[in-house]
N, C-alpha and C positions, 0 to 999 in steps of 0.2 A: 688688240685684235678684234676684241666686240664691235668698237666701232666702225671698223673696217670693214666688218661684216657685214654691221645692220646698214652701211652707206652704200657697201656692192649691192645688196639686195632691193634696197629699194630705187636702186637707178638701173636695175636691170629690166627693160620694158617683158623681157621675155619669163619674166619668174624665175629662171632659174639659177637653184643656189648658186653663189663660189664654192669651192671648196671649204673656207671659213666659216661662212655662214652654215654650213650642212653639218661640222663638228658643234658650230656653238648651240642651234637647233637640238642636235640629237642630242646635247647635255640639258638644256633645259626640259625638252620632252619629259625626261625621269624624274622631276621634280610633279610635274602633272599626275602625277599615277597616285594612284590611292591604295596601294599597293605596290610594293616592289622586293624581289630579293638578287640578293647579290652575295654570290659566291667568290672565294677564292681559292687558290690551289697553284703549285705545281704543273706545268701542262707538260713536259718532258716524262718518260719513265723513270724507275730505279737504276736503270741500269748508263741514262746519262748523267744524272744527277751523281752518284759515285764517280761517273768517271771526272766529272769538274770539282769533286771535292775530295778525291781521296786521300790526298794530298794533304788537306787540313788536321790540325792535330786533332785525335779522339774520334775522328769520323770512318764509324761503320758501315758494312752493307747494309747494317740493321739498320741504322739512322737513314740512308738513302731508302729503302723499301717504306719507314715510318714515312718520308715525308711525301712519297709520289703518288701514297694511299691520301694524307691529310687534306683534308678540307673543311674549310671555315665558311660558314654560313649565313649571312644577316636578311631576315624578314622583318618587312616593317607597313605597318598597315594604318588608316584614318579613315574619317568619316568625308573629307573633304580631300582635295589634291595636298600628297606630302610638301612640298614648299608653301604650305597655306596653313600647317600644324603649328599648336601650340602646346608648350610646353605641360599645361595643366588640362590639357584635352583628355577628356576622360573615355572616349575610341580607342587610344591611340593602343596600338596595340604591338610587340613586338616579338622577335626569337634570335636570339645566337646558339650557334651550335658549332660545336668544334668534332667531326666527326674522323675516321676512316671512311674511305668507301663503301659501301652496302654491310656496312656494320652499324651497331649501337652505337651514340654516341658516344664520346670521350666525357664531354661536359656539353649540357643545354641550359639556356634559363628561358623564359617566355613570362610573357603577360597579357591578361589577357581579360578584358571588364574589370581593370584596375588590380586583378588577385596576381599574384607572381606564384611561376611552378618554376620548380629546378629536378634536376638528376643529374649524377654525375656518378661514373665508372671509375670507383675509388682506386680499382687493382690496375686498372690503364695508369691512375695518375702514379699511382704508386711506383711502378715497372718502371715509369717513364723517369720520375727522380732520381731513382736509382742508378740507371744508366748517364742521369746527365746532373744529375746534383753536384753542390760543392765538393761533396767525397770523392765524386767518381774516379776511380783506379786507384781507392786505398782499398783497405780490409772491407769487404763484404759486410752490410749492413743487416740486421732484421729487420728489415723494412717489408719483404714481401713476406717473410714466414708469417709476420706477427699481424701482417693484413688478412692472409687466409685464417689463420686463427680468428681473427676479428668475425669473416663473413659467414665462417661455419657458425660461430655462436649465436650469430644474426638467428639463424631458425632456432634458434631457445628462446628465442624475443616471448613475452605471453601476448596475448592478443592484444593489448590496450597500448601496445607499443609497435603496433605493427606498421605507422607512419615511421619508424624508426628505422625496422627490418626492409619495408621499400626504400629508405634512403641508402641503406648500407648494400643493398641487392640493386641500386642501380635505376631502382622506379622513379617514376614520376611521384615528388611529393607537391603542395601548397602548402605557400607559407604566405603569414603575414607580414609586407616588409619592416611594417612601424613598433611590432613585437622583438623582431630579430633585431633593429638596428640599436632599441634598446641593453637587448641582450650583450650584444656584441660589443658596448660599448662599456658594460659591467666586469666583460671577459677580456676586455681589450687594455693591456697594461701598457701600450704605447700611448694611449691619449688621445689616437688623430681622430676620431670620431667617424661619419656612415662614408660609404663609398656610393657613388653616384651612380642609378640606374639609365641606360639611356633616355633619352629624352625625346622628341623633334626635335625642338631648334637647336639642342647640339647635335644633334646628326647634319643639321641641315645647313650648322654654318661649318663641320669640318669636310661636308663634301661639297660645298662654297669656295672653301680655300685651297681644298683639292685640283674642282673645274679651273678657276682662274689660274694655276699654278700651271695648268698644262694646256690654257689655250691662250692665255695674254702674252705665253713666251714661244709661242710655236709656231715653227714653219711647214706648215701641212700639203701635201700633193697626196692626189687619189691613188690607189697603189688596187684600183680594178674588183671584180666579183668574185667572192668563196664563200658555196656552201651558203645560199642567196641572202647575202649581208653585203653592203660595198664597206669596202676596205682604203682607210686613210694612213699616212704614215706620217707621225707627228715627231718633227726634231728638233730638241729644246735641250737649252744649258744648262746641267747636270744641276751646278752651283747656285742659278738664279731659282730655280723650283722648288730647289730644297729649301732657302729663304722664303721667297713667298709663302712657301705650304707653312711654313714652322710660325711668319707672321701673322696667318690667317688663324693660325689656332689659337695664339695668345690670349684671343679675350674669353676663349672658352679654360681658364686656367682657375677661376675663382669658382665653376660650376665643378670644378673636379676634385674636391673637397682632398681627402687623404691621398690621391691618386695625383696630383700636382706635381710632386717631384716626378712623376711617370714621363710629365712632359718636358720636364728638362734633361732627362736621360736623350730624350727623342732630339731633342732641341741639340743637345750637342753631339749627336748622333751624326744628325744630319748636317751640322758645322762642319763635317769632316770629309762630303761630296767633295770628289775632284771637279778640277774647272774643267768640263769636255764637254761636249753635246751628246747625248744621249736620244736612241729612238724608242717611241712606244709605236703600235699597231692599236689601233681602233676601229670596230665592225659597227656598223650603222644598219640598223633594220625597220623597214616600216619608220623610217625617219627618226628612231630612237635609240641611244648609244643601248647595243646587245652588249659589248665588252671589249676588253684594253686587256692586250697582252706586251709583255717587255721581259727586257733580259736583265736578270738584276748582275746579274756579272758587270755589266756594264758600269756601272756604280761603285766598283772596287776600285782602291788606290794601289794603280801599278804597282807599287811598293811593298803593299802589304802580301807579307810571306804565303798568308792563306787564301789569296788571290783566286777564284775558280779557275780552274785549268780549260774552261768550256762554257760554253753556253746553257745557263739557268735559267729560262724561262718561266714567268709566271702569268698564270691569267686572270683577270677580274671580271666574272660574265653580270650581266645583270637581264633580270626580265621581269614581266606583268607580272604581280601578285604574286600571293603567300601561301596559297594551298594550306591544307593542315598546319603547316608550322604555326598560320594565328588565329586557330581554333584549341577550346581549351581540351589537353591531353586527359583521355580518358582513364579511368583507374587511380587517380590522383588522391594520394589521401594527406589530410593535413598536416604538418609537424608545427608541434608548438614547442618553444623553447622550454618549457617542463618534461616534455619528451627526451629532451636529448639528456636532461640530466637525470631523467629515471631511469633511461638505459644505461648511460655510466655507472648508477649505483649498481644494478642487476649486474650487469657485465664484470663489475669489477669485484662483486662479491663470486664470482664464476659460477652463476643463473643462482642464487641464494643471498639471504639478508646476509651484513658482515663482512668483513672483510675478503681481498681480494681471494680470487682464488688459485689452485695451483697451476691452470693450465688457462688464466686469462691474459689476453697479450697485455690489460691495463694495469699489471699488475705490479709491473716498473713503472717507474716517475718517468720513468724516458721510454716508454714502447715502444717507438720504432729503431731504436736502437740507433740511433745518427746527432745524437750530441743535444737531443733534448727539442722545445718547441720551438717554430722561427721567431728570432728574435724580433722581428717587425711585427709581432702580433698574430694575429690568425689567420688560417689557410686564404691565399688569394687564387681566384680562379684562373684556370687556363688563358681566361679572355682578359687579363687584367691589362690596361693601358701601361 
């Protein structure tokens, strides 16, 4: 389709695009930006979301309300245009965030003049296991008792641990990442060693494999103005996208260090696309892809029992620039990996030298009361591939 584009365009004495050329335009445009974020989410309510899933085993109005709020976040910044970034560009600056709506986040990490901050809403993650972990619908875990127990003891923290008490209360902490990945690798009895922070050029060659995946197999007609964006409607084989997307990622598999199998989960995930054609919606502004909406219903195999009963809609918007997300977060103080282990001893002495004490949650080998630590090693974040 590229070529067909770039050959409409330039045998058109009149300049103006084809339709192809105006899709493949507004996808390189966002490579130009030196700045960009891009959101996803949901774009239906709670209340259709339930109705196409209720159906499903285990699913809540709670889980339809969790996910009509959720949205995932990526800011990413350079000193030159993003498709011109390198991997060891020391600009390069980025943020994921996993939020609610006009709530604190769930989990953020950022970078930002090479330092990494993180914060993460322990009793969000915690609720959130609870409800969807391997146990869910056995006996009732300590999982949140022994997390509020954790957060109250947090203000016993003494002052010298107070990078400790902002990480367990939710703040913005900095870390050094070549400290931690040590750390980690001391604590880490599986062996796979660091998990990969984004980069550029992986960002740059899996939304590479993305663009081609949905414009070299697509048959595009303009589908008119909304809300002053023009709107394209792009319909492409279910089967042939999910191949291309999944070949295009391949060589980013040796960059994904212990996260590798993530991509084979994905990989035969998507082996499992039915043959059909499939549409997405695409809005174009000021000549640059604004956002791709699509129904992921459409992607279910007739067959499979938990089948949406309805249309799932989801949106991917993008626009100019990072605003705050890639400025460094204020109040930030630092954790260093001797941090975390003097707060363990405090905490587990219950705020005294010695042994544990009678009302610390550390005070079992198994704290949360759910069958002890994951066996993969240490906690993976919300955004894990």
């Amino acid at each position: 389709m590229a070529l067909v584009a770039a050959g409409s365009t330039a045998c058109d004495p009149s300049n103006k695009l084809s339709t192809a050329a105006k899709v493949k335009q507004a996808f390189d445009k966002l490579g130009e930006q030196k700045s960009l974020t891009t959101e996803i989410g949901f774009t239906g309510g709670a209340d259709q979301i339930f109705a196409a899933m209720k159906d499903a085993d285990d699913f809540t109005r709670q889980d339809a309300d969790m996910l009509a709020a959720l949205r995932l976040t990526y800011a990413f910044g350079a000193d030159k245009p993003l498709k011109d970034a390198k991997a060891d560009d020391k600009a390069f600056t980025y943020d994921v965030r996993l939020a609610r709506k006009d709530t604190k986040p769930v989990f953020e990490a950022r970078q930002v003049d090479g330092k990494s901050y993180v914060r993460l809403d322990l009793k969000s993650v915690t609720d959130f296991a609870e409800r969807h972990g391997k146990d869910k619908g056995k006996s009732k875990s300590r999982g949140p008792e022994a997390m509020e127990k954790l957060l109250k003891q947090a203000d016993e923290l003494p002052p010298s641990l107070a990078s400790v008490k902002n990480a367990l209360k939710g703040d913005w902490i900095s870390v050094d990442p070549a400290s931690f990945e040590e750390f980690a690798k001391s604590m880490d009895k599986s062996g796979k060693g660091k998990s990969p922070a984004p980069d550029p050029e992986t960002q740059k060659r899996a939304f590479e494999a993305l663009q081609r995946a949905l414009t070299d197999n697509a048959q595009v007609k303009d589908a008119g103005k909304k809300d002053g964006a023009e709107h394209v409607t792009a319909t492409l084989p279910a089967k042939k996208i999910a191949k291309d997307f999944t070949e295009g990622l391949k060589p980013l598999k040796d960059k994904l260090g212990d996260r590798a199998g993530k991509l084979d989960e994905l990989t035969r995930d998507l082996d499992k696309t039915p043959d059909k054609n499939v549409t997405v919606d695409l809005a174009i502004k000021d000549g640059m892809l604004a956002g791709m909406t699509f129904d992921i219903a459409q992607f279910a195999d007739d067959k499979d029992k938990d089948k949406p009963k309805g249309p799932l809609p989801v949106g991917i918007g993008f626009k100019k620039g990072g605003g705050d997300n890639l400025k460094v977060p204020s109040g930030a103080q630092e954790l260093k990996p001797q941090d975390l282990m003097g707060a363990a001893m405090f905490l587990m002495g219950g705020g005294r030298a010695g042994g544990a004490g009678a009302d610390s949650p550390f005070k079992s080998s198994d704290p949360f009361g759910n069958g002890g630590a994951p066996k993969d090693g240490p906690f993976e974040s919300p955004l894990s591939l």
